[in-house]
C-alpha positions as CSV (number, residue, x, y, z in Angstrom):
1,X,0.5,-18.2,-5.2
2,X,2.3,-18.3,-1.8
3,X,0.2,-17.2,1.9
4,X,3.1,-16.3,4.1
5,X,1.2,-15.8,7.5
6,X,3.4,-12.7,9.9
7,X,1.4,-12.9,12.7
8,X,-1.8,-12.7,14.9
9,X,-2.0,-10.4,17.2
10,X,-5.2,-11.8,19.5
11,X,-7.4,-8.6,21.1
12,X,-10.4,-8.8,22.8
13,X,-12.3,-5.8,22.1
14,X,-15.6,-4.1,22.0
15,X,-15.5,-2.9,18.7
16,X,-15.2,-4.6,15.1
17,X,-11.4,-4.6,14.3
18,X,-11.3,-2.9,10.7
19,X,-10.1,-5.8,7.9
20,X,-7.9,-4.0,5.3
21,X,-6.6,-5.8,2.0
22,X,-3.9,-3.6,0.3
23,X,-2.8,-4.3,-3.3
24,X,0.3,-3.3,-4.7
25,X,2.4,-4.3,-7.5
26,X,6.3,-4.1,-6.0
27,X,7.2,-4.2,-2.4
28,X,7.9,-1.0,-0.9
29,X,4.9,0.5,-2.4
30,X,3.3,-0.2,1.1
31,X,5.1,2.7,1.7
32,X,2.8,5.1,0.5
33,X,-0.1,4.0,3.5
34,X,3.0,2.8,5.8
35,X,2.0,5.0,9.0
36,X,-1.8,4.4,8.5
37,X,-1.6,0.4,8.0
38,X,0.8,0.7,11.6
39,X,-2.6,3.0,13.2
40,X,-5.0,0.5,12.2
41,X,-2.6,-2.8,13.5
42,X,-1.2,-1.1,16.3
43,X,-4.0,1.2,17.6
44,X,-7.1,0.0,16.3
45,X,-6.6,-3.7,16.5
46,X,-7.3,-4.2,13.4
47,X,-5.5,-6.9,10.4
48,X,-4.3,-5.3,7.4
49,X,-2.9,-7.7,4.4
50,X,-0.9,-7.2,1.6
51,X,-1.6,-8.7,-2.2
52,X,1.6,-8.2,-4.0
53,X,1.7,-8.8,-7.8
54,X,5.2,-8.9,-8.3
55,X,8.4,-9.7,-6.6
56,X,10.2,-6.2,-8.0
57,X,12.9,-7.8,-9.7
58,X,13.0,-4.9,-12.1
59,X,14.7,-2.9,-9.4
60,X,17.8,-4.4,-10.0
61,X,19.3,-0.8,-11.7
62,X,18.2,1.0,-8.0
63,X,20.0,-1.8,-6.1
64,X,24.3,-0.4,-6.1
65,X,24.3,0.5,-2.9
66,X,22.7,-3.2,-1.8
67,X,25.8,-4.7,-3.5
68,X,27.8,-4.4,-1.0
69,X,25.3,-5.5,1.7
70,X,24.3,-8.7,0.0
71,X,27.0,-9.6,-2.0
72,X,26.1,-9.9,-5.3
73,X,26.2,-7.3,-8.2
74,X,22.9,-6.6,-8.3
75,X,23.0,-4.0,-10.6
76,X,23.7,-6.6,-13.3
77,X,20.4,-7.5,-14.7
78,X,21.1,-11.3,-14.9
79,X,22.6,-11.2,-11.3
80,X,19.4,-8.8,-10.2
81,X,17.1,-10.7,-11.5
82,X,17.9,-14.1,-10.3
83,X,18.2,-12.8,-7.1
84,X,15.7,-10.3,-6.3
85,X,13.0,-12.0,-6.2
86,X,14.6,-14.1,-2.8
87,X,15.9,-10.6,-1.6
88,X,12.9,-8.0,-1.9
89,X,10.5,-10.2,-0.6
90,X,12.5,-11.3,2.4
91,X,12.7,-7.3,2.8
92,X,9.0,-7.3,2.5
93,X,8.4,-9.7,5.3
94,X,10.9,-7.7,7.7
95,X,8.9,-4.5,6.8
96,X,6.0,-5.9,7.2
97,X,6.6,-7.4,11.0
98,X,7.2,-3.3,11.3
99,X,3.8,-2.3,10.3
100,X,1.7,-5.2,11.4
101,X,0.4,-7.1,8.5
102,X,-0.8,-10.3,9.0
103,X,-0.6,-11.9,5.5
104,X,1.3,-11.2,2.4
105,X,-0.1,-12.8,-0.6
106,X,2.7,-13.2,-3.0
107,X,1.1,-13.8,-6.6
108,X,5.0,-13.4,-8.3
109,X,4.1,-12.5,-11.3
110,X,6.8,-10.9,-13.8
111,X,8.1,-7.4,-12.9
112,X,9.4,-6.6,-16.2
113,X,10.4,-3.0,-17.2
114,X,9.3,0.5,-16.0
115,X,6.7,1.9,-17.7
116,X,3.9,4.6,-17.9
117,X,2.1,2.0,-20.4
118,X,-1.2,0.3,-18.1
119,X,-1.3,-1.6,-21.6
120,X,2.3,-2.8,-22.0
121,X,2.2,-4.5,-18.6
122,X,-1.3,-6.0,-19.3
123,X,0.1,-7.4,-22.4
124,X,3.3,-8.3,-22.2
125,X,4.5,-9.2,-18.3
126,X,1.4,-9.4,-16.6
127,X,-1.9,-11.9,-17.9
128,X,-4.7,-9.4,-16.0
129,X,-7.7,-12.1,-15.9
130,X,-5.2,-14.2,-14.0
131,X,-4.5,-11.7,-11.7
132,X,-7.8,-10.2,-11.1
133,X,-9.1,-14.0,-10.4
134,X,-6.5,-14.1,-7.6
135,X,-7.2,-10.8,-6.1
136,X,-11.0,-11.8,-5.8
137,X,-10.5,-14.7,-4.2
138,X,-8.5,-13.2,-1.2
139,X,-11.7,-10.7,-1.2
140,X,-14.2,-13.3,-0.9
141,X,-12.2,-15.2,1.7
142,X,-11.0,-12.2,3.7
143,X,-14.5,-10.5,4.3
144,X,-12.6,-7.4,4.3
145,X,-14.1,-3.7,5.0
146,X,-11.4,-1.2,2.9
147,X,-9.3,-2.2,0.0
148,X,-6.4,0.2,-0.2
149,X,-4.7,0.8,-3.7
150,X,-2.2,3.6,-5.0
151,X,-4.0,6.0,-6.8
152,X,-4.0,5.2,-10.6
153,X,-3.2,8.7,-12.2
154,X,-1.8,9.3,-15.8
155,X,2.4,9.7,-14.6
156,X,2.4,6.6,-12.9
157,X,4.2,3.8,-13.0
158,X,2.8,1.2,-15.4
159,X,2.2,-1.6,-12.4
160,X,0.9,0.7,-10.3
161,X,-1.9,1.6,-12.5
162,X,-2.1,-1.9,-13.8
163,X,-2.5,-3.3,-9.6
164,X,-4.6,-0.3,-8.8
165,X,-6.9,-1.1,-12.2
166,X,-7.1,-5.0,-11.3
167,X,-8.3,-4.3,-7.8
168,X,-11.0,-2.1,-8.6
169,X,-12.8,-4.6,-11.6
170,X,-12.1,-6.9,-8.4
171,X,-14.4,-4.8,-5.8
172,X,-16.7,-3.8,-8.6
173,X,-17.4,-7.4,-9.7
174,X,-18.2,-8.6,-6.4
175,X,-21.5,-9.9,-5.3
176,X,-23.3,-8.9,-2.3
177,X,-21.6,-6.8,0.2
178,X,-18.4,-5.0,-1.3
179,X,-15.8,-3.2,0.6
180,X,-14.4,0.3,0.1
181,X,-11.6,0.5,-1.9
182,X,-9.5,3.5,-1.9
183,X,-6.8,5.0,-3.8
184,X,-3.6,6.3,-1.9
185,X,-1.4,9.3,-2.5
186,X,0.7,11.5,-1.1
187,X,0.8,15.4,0.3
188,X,2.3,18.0,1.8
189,X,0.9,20.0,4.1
190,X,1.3,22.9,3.0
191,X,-0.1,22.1,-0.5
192,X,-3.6,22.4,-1.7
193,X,-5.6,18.8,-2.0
194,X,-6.8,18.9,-5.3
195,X,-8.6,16.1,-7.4
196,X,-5.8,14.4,-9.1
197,X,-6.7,12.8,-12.8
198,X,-7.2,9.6,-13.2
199,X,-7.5,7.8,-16.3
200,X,-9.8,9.1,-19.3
201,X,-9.9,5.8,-21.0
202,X,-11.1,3.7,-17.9
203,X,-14.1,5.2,-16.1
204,X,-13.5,2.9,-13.8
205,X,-10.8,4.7,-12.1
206,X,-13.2,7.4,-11.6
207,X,-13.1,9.3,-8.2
208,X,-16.4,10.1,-6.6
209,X,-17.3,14.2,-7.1
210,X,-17.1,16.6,-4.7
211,X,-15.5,14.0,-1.8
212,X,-12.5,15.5,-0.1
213,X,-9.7,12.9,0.4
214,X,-9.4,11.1,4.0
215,X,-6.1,11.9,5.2
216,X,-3.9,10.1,7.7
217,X,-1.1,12.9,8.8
218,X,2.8,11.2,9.5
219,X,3.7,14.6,11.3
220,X,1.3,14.5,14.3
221,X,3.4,14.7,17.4
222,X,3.4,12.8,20.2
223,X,6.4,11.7,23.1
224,X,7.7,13.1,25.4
225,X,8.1,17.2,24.4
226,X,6.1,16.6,21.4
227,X,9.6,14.8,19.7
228,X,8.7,11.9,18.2
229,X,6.0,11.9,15.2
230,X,4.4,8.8,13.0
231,X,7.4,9.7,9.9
232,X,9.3,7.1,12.6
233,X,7.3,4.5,11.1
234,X,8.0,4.8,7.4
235,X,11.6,5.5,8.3
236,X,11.9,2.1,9.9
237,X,9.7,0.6,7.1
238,X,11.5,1.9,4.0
239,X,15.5,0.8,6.2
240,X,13.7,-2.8,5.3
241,X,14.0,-2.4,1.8
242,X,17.7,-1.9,1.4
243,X,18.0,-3.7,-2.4
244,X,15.8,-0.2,-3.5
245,X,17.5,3.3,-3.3
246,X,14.7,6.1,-4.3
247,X,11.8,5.3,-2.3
248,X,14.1,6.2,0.8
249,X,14.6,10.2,-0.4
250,X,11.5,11.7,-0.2
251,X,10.1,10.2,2.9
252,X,10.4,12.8,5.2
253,X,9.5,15.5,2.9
254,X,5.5,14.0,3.2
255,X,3.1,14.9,5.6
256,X,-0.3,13.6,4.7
257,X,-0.9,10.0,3.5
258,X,-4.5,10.8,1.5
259,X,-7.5,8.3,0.4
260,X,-9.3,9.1,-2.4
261,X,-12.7,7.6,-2.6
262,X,-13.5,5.8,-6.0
263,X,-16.8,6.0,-8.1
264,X,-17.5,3.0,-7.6
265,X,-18.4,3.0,-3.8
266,X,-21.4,3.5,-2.6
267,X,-22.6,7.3,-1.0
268,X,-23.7,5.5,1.9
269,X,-20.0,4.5,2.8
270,X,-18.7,7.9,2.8
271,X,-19.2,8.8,6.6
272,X,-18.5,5.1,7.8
273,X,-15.5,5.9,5.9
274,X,-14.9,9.3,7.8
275,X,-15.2,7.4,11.4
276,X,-12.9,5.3,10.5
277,X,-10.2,7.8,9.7
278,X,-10.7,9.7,12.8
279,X,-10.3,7.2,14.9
280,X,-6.9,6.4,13.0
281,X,-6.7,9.7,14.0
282,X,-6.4,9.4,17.4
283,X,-3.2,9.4,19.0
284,X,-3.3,6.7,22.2
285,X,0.0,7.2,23.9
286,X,-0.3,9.2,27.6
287,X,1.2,12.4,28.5
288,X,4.6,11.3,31.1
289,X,5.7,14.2,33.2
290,X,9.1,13.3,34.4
């Protein structure tokens, strides 16, 4: 497992900066919380880092317009996935300088196919006890207050359940004082936030009843005439990640980054929880009349 440190950003300040540990199983999948991680850095002071299963060398089939930029037929599986590994996660680093994350744990374990199967990745790329040993000792060392995860539904993608499911026996095994962990999706505005399904078979992906999701919204305007808005962010972040050629489509079609808050926290978490989204909230930049 390799600890590449980004930076420190050194604030004196008279509240607690919020620690955030995101897990994810490919880079770019940061993208989903890209515009919130860049609040809590930028705004709020506070150290966000990233836990990243797999270099994304599966990718390789996404990566023709990348040839030509890098070099190499990446498209060819052989070629893709001997190199990969080098590429994504110097892309990771560069989009993470963007955002403000201060570590990126890479574990670089195998990235092997897609798949909707939790159990074929559990069983035949990934070995989960492994894994889930790794992600708990970067919680007990990091003393960290949220744990952010992409939310494990039924018609994701294989890793993403498989990280999301890893991170949560994680937090729930803990002893003592655990953080909240929360799983992220994405919205448009001008959709109804319902409570997605998670999975049947593991009640540990449970989402707490009746608890509406925290939202961080990418549209809120700010700049001078109201231009600019925080879809900048995730614009710049997802440029990084040139080897990939989806993630980059849809990301100014969404609005709301959402949190959904697992079973498996504590009630008595829930407003702290709400606090801390508001004040992500807050837009800090000064009206300029020219």
């Amino acid at each position: 497992m390799k600890y590449i440190l980004l930076f420190v950003v050194a604030v004196s300040c008279a509240f607690a900066q919020p620690r955030v540990l995101v897990v994810n199983a490919h880079p770019d999948d940061e993208s989903g919380c890209a515009a919130t991680i860049y609040k809590i850095t930028h705004d709020l002071h506070g150290i966000v880092d990233l836990c990243l299963i797999t270099n994304g060398e599966a990718g390789f089939k996404y990566s023709t317009l990348a040839e030509s930029w890098y070099g190499l037929e990446l498209t060819d599986e052989k070629v893709g996935r001997t190199h990969l590994p080098r590429i994504r996660k110097q892309e990771m680093m560069n989009a993470g300088k963007i955002i403000g994350l201060r570590n990126i744990f890479f574990l670089e374990h195998q990235d092997q196919r897609f798949t909707l199967d939790v159990n074929e990745v559990f069983t035949q790329a990934w070995v989960p006890a492994t894994i889930k040993a790794q992600i708990a000792d970067i919680l007990r060392k990091g003393n960290y207050d949220y744990v952010f995860c992409l939310l494990p539904t039924p018609d994701t993608h294989g890793g993403h359940k498989g990280a999301s499911i890893l991170a949560l026996q994680a937090v729930s095994e803990m002893k003592g004082k655990r953080p909240v962990i929360l799983g992220v999706g994405l919205q448009r505005k001008d959709s109804v936030a319902k409570q997605p399904a998670t999975l049947d078979s593991l009640p540990i992906t449970k989402l707490k009843p009746n608890v509406a999701p925290f939202t961080f919204d990418r549209s809120t305007k700010f700049g001078f005439n109201d231009r600019l808005n925080y879809k900048i962010i995730t614009n710049w972040l997802v440029a990084e990640h040139k080897s990939q050629g989806t993630v980059q489509l849809g990301m100014n079609e969404i609005d709301l980054e959402t949190f959904w808050y697992f079973d498996i926290n504590s009630a008595d978490d829930i407003e702290r929880t709400r606090t801390f989204f508001a004040d992500i909230a807050v837009v800090p930049f000064k009206k300029k009349t020219y």
